[in-house]
Backbone as XML, in Angstrom:
<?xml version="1.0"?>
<chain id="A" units="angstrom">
  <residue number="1" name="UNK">
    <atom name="N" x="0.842" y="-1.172" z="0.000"/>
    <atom name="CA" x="0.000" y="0.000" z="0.000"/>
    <atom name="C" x="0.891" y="1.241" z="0.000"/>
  </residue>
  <residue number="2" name="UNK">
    <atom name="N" x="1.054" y="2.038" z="-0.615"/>
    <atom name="CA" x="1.228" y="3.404" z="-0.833"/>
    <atom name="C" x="0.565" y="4.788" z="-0.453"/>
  </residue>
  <residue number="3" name="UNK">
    <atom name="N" x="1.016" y="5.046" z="0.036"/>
    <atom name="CA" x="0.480" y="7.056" z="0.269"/>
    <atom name="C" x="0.999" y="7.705" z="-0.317"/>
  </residue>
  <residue number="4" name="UNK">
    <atom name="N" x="-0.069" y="8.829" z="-0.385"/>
    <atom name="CA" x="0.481" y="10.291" z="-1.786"/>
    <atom name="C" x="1.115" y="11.122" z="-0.210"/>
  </residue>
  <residue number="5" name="UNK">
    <atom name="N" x="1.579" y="12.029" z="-0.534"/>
    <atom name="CA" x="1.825" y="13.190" z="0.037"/>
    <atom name="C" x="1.121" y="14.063" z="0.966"/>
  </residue>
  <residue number="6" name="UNK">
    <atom name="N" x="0.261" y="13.821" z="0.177"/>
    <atom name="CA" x="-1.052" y="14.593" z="1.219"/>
    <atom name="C" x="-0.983" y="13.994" z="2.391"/>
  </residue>
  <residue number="7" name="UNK">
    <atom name="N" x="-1.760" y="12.487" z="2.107"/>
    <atom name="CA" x="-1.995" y="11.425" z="3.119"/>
    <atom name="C" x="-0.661" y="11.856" z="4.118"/>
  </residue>
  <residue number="8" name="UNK">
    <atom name="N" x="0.671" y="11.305" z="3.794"/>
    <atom name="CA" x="1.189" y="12.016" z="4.735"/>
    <atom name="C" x="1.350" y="12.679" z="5.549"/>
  </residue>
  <residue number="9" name="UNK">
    <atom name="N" x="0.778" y="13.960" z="5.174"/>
    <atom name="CA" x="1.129" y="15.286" z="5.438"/>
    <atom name="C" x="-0.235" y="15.269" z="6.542"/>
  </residue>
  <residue number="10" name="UNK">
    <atom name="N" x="-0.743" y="14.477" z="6.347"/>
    <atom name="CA" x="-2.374" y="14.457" z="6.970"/>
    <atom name="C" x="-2.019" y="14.226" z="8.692"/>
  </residue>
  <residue number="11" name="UNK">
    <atom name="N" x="-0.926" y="12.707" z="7.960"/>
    <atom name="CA" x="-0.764" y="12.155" z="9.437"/>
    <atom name="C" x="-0.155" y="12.710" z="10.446"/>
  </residue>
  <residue number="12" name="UNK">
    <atom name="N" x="0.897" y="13.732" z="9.590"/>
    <atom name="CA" x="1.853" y="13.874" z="10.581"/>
    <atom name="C" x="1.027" y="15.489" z="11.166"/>
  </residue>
  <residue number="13" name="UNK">
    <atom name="N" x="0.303" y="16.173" z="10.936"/>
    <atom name="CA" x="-0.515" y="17.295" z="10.729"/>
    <atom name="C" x="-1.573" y="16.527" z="12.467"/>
  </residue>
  <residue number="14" name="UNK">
    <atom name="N" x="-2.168" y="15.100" z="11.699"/>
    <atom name="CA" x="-2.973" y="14.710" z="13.237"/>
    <atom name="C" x="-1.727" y="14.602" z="14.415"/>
  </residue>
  <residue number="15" name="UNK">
    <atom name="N" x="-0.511" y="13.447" z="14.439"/>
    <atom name="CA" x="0.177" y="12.956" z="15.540"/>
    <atom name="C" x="0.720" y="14.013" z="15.851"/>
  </residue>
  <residue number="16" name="UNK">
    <atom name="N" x="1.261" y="15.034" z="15.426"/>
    <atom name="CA" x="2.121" y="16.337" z="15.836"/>
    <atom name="C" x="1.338" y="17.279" z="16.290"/>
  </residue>
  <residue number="17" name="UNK">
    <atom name="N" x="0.070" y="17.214" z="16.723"/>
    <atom name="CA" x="-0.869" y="18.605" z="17.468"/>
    <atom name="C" x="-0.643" y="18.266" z="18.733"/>
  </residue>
  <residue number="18" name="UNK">
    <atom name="N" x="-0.631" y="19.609" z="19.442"/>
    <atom name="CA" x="-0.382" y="19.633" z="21.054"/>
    <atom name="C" x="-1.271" y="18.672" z="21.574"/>
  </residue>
  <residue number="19" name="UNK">
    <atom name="N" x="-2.586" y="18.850" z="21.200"/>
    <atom name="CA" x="-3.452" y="18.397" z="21.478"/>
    <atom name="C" x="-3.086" y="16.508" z="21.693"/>
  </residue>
  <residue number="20" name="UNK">
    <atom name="N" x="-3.014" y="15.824" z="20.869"/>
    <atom name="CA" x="-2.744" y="14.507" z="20.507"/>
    <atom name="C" x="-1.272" y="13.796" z="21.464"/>
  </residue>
  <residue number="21" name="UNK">
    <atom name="N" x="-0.467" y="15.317" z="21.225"/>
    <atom name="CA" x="0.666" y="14.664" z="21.786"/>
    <atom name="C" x="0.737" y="14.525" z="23.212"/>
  </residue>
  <residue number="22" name="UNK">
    <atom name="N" x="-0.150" y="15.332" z="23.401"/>
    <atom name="CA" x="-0.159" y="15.538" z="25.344"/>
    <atom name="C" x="-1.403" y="13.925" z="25.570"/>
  </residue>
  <residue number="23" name="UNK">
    <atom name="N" x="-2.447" y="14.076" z="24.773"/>
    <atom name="CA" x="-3.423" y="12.768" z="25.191"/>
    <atom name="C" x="-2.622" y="11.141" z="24.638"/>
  </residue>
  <residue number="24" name="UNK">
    <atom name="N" x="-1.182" y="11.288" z="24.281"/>
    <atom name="CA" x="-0.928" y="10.062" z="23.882"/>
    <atom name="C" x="0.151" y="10.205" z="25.507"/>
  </residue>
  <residue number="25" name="UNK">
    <atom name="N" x="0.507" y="11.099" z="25.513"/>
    <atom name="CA" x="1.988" y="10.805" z="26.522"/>
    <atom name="C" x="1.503" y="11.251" z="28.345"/>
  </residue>
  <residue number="26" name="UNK">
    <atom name="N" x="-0.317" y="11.591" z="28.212"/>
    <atom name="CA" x="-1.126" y="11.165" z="29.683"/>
    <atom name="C" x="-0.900" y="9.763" z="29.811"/>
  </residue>
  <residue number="27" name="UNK">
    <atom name="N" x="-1.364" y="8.992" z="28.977"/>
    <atom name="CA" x="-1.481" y="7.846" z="28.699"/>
    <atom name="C" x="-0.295" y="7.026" z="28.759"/>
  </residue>
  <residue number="28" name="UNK">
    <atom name="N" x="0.724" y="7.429" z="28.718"/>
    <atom name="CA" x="1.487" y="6.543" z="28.652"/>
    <atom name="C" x="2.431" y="6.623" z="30.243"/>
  </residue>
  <residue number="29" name="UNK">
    <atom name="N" x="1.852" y="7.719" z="30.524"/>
    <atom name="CA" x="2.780" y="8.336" z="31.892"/>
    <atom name="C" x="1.984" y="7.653" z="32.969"/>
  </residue>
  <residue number="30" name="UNK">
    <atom name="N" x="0.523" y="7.127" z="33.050"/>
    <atom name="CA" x="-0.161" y="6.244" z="33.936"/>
    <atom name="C" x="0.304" y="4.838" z="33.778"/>
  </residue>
  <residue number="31" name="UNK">
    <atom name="N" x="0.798" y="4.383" z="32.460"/>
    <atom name="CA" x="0.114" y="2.744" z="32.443"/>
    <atom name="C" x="1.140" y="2.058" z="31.542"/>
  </residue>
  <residue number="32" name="UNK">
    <atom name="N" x="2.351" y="1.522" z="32.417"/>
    <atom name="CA" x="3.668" y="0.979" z="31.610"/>
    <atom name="C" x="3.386" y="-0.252" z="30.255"/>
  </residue>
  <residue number="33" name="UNK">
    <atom name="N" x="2.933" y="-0.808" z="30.526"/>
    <atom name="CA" x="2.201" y="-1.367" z="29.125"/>
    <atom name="C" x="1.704" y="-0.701" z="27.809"/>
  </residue>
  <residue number="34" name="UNK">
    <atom name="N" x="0.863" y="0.072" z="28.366"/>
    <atom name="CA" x="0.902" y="1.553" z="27.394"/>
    <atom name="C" x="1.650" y="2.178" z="26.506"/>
  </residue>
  <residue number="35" name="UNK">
    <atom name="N" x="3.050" y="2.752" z="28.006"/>
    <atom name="CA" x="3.988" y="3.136" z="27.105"/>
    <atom name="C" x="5.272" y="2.068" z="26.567"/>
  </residue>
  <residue number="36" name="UNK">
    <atom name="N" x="5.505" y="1.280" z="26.942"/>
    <atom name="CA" x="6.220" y="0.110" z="26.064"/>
    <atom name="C" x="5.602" y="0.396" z="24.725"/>
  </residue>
  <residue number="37" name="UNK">
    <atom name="N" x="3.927" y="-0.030" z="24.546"/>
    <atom name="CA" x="3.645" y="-0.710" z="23.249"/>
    <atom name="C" x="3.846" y="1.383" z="22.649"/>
  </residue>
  <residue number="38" name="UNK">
    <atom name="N" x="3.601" y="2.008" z="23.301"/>
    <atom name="CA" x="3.691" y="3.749" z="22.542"/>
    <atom name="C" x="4.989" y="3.560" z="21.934"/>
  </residue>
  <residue number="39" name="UNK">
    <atom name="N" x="5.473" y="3.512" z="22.882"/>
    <atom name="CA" x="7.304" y="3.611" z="22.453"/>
    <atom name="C" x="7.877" y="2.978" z="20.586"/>
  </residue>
  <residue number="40" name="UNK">
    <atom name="N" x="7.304" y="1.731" z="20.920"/>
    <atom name="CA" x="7.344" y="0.779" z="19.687"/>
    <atom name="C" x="6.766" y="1.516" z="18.822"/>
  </residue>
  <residue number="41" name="UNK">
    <atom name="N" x="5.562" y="1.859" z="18.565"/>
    <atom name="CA" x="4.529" y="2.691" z="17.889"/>
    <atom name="C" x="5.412" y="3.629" z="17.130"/>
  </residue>
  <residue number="42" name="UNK">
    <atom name="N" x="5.949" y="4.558" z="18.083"/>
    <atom name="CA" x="6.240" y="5.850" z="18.437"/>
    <atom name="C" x="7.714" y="5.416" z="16.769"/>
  </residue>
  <residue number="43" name="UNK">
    <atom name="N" x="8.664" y="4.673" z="17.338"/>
    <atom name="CA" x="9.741" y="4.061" z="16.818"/>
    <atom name="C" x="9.591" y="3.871" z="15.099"/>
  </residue>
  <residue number="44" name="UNK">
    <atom name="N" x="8.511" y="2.951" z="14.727"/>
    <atom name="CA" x="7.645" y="2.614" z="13.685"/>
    <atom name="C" x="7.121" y="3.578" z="12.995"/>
  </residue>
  <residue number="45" name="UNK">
    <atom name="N" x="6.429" y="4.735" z="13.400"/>
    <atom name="CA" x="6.173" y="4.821" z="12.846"/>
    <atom name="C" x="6.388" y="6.576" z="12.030"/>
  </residue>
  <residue number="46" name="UNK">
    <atom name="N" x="7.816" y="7.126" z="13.135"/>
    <atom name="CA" x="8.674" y="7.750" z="12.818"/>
    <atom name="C" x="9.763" y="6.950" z="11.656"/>
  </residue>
  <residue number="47" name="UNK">
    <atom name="N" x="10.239" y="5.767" z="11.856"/>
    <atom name="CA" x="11.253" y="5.561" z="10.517"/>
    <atom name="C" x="10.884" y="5.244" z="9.085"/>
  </residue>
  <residue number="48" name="UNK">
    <atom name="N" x="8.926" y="4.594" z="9.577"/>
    <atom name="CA" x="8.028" y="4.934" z="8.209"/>
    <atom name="C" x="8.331" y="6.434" z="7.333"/>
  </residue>
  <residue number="49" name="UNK">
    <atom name="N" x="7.802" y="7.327" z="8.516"/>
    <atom name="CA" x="7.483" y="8.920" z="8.105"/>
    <atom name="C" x="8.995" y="8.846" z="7.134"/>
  </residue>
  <residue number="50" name="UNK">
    <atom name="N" x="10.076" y="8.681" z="7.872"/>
    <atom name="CA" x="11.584" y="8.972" z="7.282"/>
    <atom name="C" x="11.295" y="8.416" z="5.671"/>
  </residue>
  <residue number="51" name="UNK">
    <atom name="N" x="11.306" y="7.165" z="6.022"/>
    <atom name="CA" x="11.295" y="6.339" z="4.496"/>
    <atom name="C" x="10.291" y="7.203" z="3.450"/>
  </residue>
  <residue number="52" name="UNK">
    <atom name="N" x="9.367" y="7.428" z="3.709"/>
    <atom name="CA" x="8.179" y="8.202" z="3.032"/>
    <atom name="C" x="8.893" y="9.046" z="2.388"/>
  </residue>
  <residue number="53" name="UNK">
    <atom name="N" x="9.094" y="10.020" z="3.349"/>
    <atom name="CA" x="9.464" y="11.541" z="3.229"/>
    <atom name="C" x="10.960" y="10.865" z="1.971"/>
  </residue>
  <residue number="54" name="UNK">
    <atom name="N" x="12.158" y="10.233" z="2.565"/>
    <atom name="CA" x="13.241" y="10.257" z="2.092"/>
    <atom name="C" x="12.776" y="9.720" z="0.165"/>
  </residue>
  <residue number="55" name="UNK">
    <atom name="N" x="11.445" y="9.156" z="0.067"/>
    <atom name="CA" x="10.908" y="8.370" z="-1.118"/>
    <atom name="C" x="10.692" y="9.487" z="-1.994"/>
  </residue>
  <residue number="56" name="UNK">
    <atom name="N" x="9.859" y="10.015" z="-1.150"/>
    <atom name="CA" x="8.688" y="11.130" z="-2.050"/>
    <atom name="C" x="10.027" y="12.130" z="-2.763"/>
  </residue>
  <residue number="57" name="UNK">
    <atom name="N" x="11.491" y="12.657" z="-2.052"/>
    <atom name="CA" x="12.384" y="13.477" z="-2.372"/>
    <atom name="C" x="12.570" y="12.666" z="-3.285"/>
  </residue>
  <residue number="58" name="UNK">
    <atom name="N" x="13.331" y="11.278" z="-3.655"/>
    <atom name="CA" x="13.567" y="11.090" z="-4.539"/>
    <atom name="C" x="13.057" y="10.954" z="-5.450"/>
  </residue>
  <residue number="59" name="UNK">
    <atom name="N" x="11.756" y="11.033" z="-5.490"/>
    <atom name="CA" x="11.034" y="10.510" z="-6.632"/>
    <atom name="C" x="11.375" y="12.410" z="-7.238"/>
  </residue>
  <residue number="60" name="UNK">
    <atom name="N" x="10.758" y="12.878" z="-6.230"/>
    <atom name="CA" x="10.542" y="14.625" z="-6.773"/>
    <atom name="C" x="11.672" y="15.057" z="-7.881"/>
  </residue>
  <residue number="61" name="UNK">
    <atom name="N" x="13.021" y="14.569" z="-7.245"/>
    <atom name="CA" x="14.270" y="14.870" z="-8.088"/>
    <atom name="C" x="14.853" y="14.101" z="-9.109"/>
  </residue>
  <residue number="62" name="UNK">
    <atom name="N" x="13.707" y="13.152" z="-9.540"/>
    <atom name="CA" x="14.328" y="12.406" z="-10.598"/>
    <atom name="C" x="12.887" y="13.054" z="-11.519"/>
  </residue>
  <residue number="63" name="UNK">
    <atom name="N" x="11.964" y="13.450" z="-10.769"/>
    <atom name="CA" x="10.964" y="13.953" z="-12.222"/>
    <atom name="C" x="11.656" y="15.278" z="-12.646"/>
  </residue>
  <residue number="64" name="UNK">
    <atom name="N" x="12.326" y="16.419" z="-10.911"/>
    <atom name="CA" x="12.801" y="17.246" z="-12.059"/>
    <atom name="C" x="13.844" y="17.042" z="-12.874"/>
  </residue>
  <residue number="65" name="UNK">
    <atom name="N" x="14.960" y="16.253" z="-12.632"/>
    <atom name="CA" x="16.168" y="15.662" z="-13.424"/>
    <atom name="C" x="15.303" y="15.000" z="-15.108"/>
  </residue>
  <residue number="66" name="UNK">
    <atom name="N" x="14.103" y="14.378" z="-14.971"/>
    <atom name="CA" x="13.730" y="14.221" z="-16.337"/>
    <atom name="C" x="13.136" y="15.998" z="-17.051"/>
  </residue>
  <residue number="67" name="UNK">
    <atom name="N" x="12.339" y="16.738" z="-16.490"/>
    <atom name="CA" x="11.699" y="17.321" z="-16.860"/>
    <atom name="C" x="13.368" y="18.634" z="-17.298"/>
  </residue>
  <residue number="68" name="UNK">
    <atom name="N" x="14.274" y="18.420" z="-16.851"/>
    <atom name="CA" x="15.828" y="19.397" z="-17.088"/>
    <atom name="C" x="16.197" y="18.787" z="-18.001"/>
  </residue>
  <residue number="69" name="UNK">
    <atom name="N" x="16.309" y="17.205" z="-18.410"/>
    <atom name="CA" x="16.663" y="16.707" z="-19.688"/>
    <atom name="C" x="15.703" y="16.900" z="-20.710"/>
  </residue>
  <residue number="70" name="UNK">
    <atom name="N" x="14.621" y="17.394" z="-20.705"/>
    <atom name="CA" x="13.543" y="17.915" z="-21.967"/>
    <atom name="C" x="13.750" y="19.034" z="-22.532"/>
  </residue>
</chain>
């Protein structure tokens, strides 16, 4: 499965609001099970975002590298 950019931009737009970040890390500051499985989460699905992000650049610079050879 694949995401555009947007989608991305969506997710990281929801997990990065004050709002979200404070109701994930209440949660994890009560209930060690919690934050174990957060942590993992947390781990996952930051080196996703990386891979994404590091994808979407390359793709970007090989369309403009074609669109400079036209």
């Amino acid at each position: 499965m694949t995401s555009s950019p947007r989608c991305i931009g969506s997710n990281d737009e929801y997990y990065f609001r004050p709002k979200a970040v404070f109701r994930i890390l209440r949660k994890a500051a009560f209930d060690s099970n919690d934050r174990k499985r957060l942590y993992k989460e947390a781990k996952t699905f930051l080196k996703l975002r990386s891979q994404r992000n590091k994808l979407v650049k390359r793709h970007s610079d090989e369309a403009a590298a074609e669109l400079a050879k036209a």
